[in-house]
C-alpha positions in Angstrom: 264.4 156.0 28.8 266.4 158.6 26.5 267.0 159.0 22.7 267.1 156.2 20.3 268.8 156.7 16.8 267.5 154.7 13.8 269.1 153.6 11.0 270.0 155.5 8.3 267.5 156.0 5.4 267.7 154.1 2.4 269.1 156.5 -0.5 270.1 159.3 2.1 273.3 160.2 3.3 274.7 159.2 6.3 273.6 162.1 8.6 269.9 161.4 7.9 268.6 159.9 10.9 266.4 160.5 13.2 265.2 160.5 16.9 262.5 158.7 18.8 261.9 159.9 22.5 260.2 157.3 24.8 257.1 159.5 26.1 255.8 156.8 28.2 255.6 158.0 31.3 257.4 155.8 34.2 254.7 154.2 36.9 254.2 156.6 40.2 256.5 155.8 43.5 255.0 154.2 46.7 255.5 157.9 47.9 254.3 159.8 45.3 250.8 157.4 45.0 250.9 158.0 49.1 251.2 161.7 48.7 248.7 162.1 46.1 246.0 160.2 48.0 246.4 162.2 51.1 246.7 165.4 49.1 243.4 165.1 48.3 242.4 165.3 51.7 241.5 161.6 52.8 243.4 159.6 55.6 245.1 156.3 55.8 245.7 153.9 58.1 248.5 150.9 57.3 245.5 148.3 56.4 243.9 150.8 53.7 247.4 151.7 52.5 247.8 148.2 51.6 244.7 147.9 49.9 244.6 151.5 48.4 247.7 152.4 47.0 249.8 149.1 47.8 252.5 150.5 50.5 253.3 147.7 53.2 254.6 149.9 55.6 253.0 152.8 56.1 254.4 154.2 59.3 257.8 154.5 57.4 256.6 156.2 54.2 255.1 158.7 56.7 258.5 159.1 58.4 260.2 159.7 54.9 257.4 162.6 54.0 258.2 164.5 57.9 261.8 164.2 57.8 263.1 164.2 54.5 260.4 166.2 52.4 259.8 168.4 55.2 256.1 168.1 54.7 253.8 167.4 58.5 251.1 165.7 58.7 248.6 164.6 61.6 248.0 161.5 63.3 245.8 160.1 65.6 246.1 156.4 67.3 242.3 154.4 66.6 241.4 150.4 66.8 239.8 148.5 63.8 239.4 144.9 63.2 242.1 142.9 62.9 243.0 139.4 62.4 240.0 137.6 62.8 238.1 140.9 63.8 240.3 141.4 66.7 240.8 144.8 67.8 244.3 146.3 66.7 245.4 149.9 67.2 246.6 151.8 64.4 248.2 155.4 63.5 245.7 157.4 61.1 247.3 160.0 58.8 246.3 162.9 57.5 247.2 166.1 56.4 245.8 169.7 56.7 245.0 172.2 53.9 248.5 173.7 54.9 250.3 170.5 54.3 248.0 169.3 51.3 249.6 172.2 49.4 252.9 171.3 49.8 252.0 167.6 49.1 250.4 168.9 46.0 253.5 170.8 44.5 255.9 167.6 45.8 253.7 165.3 43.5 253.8 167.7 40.6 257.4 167.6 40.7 257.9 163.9 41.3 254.9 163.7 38.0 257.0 166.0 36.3 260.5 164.0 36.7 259.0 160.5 35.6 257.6 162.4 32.7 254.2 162.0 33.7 252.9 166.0 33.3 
């Protein structure tokens, strides 16, 4: 959050105070928990993204990670069981060892800026 400047101490002069720094580290990003899990080398389709690391739209966060973070990833069209078991087709993502690097060094970044080290 920033610095937070107490009141002065009791019996001290006016320039004795103090600063706290908030170290608690802000929760991860939909993108940053997306990135992570694929970085590790697993794949996702939108029904395990819900349940795994809570995105609702998957197909967009993976659109976001291509085109704005410049990182590729792989995809291939499968059917699971849908509503009521029906069949429905989904996109499976992935990423290579190539691509899990640079997912890796995104997340450490995005860790870094929420002060999560």
């Amino acid at each position: 959050m920033g610095d937070f400047k107490t009141a002065t101490a009791k019996g001290g002069s006016s320039k004795a105070t103090r600063s706290i720094i908030n170290t608690t580290p802000k929760d991860p990003t939909k993108l940053e928990r997306v990135l992570t899990y694929l970085a590790t080398g697993r794949s996702l389709h939108r029904f395990e993204a819900e349940r795994e690391v809570n995105d609702h739209c998957l197909h967009s966060t993976m659109s976001t990670i291509k085109h704005e973070m410049g990182i590729p990833y792989q995809k291939l069209t499968t059917v699971v069981p849908g509503w009521h078991g029906h069949p429905t087709r989904v996109a499976r993502y992935w990423f290579d060892e190539k691509a899990q690097v640079k997912a890796w060094e995104r997340v450490c970044t995005m860790r870094k800026q929420r002060g999560a080290n």
